[in-house]
C-alpha positions in Angstrom: -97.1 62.0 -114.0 -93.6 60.7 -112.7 -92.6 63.4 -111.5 -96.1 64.6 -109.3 -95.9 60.8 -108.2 -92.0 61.2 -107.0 -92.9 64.1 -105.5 -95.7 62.7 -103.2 -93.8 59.8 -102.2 -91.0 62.3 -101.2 -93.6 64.2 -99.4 -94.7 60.7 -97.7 -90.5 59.8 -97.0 -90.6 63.4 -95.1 -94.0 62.8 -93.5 -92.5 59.4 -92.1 -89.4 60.6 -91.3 -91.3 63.7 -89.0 -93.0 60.7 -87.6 -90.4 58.7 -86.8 -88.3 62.2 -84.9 -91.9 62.5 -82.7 -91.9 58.7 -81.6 -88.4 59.1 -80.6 -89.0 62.2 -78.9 -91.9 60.9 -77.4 -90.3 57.6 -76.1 -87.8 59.5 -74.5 -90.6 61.7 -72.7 -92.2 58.4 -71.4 -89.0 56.9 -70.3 -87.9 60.2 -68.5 -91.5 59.9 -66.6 -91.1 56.9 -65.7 -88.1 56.6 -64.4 -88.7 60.0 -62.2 -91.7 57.9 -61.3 -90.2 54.8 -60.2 -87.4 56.7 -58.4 -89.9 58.8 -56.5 -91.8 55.1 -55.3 -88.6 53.5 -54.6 -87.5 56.3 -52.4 -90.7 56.1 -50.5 -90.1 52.3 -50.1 -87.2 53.7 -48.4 -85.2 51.4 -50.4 -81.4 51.5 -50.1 -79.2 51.9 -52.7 -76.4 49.6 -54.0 -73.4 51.6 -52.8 -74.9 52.1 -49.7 -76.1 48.5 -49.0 -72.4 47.6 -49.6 -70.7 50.3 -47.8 -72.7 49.0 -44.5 -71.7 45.2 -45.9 -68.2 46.6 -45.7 -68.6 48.0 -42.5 -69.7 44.9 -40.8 -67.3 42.7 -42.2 -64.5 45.3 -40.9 -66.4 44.9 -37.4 -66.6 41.3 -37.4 -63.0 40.9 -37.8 -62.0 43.3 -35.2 -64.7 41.6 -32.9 -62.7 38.4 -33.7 -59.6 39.6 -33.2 -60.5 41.4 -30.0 -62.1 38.1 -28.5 -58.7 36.1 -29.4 -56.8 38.9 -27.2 -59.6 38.5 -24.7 -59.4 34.6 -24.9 -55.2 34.7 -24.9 -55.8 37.3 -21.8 -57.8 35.2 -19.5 -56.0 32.4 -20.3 -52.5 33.9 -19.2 -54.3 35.2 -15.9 -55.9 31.5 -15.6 -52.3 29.9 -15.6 -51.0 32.2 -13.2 -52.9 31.9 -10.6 
């Protein structure tokens, strides 16, 4: 009797075990879905993405600076053409 009762709970350790392999396998289905999904919303959000939102950041900054330093140069400019005349 031990032995047909070590054998079914075997039988139920693989049965779990099988179980356990198909949730996996299912969760990763679900997760791969979804995040196809989401991507596909988010792109028709038009939503921008990290490195591009800070490459533009980047971009601007640079601009401002230049803008700045080119108004200084404008500003020392008019100031040497003020005194001399």
């Amino acid at each position: 009797m031990s032995s047909g009762t070590n054998r079914i709970l075997d039988d139920f350790a693989k049965l779990m075990t099988d179980a356990a392999g198909a949730a996996q396998g299912v969760r990763r289905e679900v997760e791969t879905a979804f995040h196809a999904q989401a991507e596909r919303v988010l792109n028709s959000m038009d939503v921008v993405k990290r490195e591009e939102f800070e490459a533009v950041r980047e971009m601007a900054a640079r601009a401002r600076d230049e803008n700045d330093a080119l108004k200084a140069r404008i500003e020392a400019l008019e100031a040497k053409l003020g005194s001399q005349g």
